[in-house]
C-alpha positions as a Python dict, from the first residue, in 0.01 Angstrom:
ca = {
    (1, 'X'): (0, 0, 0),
    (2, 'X'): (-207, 276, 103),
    (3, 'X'): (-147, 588, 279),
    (4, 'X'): (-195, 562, 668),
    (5, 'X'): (-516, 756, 810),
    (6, 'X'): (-616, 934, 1136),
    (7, 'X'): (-893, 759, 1255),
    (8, 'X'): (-1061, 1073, 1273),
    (9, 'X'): (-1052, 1144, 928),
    (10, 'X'): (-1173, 833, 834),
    (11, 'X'): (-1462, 832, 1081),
    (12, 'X'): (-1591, 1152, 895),
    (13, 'X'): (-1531, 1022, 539),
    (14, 'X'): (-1536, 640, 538),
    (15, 'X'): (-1392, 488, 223),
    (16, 'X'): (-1140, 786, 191),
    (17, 'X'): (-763, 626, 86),
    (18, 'X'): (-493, 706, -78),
    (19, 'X'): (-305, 462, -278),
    (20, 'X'): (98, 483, -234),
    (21, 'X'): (310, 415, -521),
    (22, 'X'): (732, 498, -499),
    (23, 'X'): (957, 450, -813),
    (24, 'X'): (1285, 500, -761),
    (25, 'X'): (1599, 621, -1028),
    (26, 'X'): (1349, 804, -1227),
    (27, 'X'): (1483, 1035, -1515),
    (28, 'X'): (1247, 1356, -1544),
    (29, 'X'): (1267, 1542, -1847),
    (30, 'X'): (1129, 1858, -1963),
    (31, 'X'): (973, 1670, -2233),
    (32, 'X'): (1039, 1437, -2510),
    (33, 'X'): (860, 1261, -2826),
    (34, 'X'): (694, 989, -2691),
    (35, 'X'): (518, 1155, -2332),
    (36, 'X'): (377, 1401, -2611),
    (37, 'X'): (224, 1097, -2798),
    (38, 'X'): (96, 985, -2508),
    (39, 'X'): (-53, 1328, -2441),
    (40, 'X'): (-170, 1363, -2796),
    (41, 'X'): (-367, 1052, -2746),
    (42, 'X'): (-471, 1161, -2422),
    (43, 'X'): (-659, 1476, -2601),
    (44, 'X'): (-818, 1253, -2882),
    (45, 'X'): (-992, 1033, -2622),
    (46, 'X'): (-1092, 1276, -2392),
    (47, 'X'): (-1264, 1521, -2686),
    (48, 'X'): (-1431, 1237, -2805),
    (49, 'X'): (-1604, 1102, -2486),
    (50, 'X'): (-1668, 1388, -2317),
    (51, 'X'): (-1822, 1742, -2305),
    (52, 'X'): (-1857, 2056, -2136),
    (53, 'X'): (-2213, 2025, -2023),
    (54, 'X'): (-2254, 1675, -1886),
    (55, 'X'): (-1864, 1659, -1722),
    (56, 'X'): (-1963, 1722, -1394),
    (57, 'X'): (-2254, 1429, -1370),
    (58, 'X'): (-1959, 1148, -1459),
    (59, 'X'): (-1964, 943, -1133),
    (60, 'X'): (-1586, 967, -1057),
    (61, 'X'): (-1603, 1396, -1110),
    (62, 'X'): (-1937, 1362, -892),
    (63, 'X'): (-1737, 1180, -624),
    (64, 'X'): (-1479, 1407, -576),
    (65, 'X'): (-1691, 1712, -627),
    (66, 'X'): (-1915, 1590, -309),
    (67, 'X'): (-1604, 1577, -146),
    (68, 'X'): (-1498, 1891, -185),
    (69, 'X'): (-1850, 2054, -130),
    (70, 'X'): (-1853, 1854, 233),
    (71, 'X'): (-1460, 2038, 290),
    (72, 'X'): (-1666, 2330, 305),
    (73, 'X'): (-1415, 2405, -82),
    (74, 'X'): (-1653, 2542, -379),
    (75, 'X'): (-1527, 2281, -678),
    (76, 'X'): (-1701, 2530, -931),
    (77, 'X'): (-1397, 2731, -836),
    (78, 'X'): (-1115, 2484, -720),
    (79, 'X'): (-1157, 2211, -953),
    (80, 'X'): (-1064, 1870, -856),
    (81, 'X'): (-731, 1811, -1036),
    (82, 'X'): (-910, 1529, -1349),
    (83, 'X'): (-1171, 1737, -1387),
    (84, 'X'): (-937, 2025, -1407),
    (85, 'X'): (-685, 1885, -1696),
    (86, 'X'): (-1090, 1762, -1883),
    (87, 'X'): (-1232, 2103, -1943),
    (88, 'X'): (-877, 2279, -2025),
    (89, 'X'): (-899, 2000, -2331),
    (90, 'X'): (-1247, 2031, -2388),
    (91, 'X'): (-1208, 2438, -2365),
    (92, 'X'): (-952, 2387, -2693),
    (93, 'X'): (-655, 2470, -2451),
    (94, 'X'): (-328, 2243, -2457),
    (95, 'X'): (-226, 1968, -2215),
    (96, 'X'): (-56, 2150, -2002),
    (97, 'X'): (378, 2048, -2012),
    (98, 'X'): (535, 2069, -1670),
    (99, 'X'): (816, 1798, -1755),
    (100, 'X'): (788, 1447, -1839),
    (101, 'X'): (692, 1271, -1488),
    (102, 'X'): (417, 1513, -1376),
    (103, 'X'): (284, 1498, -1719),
    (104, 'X'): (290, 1151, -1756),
    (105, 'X'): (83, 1167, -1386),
    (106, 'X'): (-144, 1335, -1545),
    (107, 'X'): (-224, 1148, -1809),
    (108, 'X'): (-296, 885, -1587),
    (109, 'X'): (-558, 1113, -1390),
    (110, 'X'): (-750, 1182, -1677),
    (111, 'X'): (-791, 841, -1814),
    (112, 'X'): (-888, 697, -1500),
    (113, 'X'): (-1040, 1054, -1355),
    (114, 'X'): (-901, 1056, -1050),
    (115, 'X'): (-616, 1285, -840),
    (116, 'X'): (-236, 1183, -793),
    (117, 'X'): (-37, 1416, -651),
    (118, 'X'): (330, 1362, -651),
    (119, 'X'): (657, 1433, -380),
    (120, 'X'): (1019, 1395, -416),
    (121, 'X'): (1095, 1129, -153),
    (122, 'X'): (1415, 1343, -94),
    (123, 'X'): (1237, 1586, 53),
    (124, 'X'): (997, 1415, 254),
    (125, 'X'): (1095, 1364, 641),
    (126, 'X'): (921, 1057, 814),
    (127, 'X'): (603, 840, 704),
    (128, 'X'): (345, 1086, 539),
    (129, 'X'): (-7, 1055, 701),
    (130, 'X'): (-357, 1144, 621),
    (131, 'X'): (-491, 1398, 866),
    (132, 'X'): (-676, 1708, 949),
    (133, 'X'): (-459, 2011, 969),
    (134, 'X'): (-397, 2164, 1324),
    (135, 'X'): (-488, 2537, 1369),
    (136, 'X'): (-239, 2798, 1257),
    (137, 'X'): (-73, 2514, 1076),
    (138, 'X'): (113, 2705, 701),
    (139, 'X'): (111, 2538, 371),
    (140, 'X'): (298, 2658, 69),
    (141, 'X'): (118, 2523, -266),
    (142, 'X'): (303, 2507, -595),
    (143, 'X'): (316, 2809, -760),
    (144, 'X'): (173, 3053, -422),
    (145, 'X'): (387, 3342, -346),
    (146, 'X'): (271, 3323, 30),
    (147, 'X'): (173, 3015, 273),
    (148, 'X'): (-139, 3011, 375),
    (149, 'X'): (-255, 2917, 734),
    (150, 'X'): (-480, 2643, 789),
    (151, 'X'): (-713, 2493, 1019),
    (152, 'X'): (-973, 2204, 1007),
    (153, 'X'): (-876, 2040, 611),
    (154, 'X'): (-762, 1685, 506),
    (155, 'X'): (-439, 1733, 409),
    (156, 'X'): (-118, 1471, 421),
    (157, 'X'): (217, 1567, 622),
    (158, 'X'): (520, 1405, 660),
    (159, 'X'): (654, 1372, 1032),
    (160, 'X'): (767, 1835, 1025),
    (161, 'X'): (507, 1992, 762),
    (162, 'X'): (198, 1989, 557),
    (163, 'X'): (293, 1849, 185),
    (164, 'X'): (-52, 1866, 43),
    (165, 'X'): (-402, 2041, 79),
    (166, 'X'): (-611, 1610, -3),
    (167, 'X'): (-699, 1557, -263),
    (168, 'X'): (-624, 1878, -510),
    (169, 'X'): (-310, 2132, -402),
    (170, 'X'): (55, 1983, -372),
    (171, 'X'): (310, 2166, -157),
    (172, 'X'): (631, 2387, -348),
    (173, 'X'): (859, 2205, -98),
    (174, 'X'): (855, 1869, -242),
    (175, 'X'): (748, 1879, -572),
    (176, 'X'): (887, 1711, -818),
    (177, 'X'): (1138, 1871, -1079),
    (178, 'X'): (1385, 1735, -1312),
    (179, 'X'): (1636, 1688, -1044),
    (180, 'X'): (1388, 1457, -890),
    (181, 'X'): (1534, 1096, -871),
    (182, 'X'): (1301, 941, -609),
    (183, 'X'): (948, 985, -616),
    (184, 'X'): (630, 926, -427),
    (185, 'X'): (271, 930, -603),
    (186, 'X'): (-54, 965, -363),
    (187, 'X'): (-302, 815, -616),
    (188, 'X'): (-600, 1051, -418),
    (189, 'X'): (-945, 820, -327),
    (190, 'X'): (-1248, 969, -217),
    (191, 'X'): (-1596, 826, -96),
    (192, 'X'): (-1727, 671, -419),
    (193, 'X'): (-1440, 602, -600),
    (194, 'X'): (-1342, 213, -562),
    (195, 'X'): (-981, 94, -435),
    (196, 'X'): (-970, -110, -754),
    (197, 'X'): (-961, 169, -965),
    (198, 'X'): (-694, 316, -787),
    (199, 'X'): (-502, 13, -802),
    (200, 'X'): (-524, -41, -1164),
    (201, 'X'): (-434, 325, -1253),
    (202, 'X'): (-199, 284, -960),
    (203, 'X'): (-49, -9, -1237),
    (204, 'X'): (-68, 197, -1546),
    (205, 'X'): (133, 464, -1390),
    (206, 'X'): (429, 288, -1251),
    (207, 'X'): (439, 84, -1572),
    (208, 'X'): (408, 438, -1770),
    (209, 'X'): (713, 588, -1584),
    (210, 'X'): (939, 292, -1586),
    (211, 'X'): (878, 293, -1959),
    (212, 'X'): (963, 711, -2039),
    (213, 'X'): (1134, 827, -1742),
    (214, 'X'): (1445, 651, -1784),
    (215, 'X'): (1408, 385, -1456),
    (216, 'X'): (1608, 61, -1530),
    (217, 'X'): (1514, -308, -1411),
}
């Protein structure tokens, strides 16, 4: 199922869409053997089928780098997330261990190159939506010390508060953590990228957290 649009944001950017995918009684880790395997692999692929100089003309990096450019958001300097996570590896830097579901997320985004952001459904209040932020609206993104006030970007809210600056900056307050036992991925399309590659990484990723986060049935 996909995330629900304004009809204003997708009469600016038709084809934008994110893909919705909930798995509940997930078991997040800080890490263990088998994510890093996966991560590992991850690495291997990703230094042998890509480099530093040609990245940015892949068609998927392309897509969401046009997006960004039309946001008015410089993606020399805020890298869409796949793109991101590709030059750390290619730069000789680790894969970057958060805990086991956001890495496993990840993963996913760099095989298939595209954005997931993810929310504990805990701490989401109402149906999240795909909008343009209002003016003077705050957002608090992992890791800031400060919110920052908005005005005019794509960014999804639940029915009180902005969770995410689309498709690249999740919010602190519902990030996921190793208390997290519900959890909502936004698998993050843009114009250019195809609803059937969002659907198959869509697949890969639930299949990939049932299998190392602990989910039963």
């Amino acid at each position: 199922m996909f995330l629900r649009v304004e009809p204003e944001v997708e009469e600016r950017f038709p084809g934008i869409g994110a893909l919705k995918v909930e798995v509940e009684g997930v078991r997040v880790e800080g890490r263990n053997p088998e994510v890093e395997r996966l991560k590992e692999e991850t690495v291997r692929r990703v230094r042998g089928r890509y480099d530093l100089l040609s990245l940015k003309e892949v068609r998927a990096i392309r897509a969401y780098r046009d997006f960004m450019w039309r946001l008015g958001i410089d993606p020399t300097k805020t890298r869409p997330s796949a793109e991101a996570l590709i030059r750390r590896i290619l730069m000789g830097k680790p894969f970057p261990t958060i805990n086991t579901l956001v890495d496993l997320y990840n993963v996913v985004s760099v095989r298939f190159l595209i954005s997931i952001g993810a929310f504990d459904l805990d701490r989401l209040e109402g149906e999240p939506l795909l909008r343009f932020a209002r003016e003077g609206e705050e957002f608090l993104g992992i890791g800031m010390e400060r919110p920052l006030r908005l005005g005019g970007e794509v960014v999804v809210a639940d029915g009180r508060k902005v969770v995410a600056i689309y498709p690249y900056r999740d919010s602190e307050l519902t990030k996921v953590t190793e208390g997290t036992g519900r959890v909502l991925f936004l698998l993050c399309g843009v114009p250019g990228i195809e609803r059937e590659t969002l659907r198959k990484a869509g697949e890969e990723l639930e299949r990939l957290v049932r299998e190392h986060c602990g989910v039963k049935g």
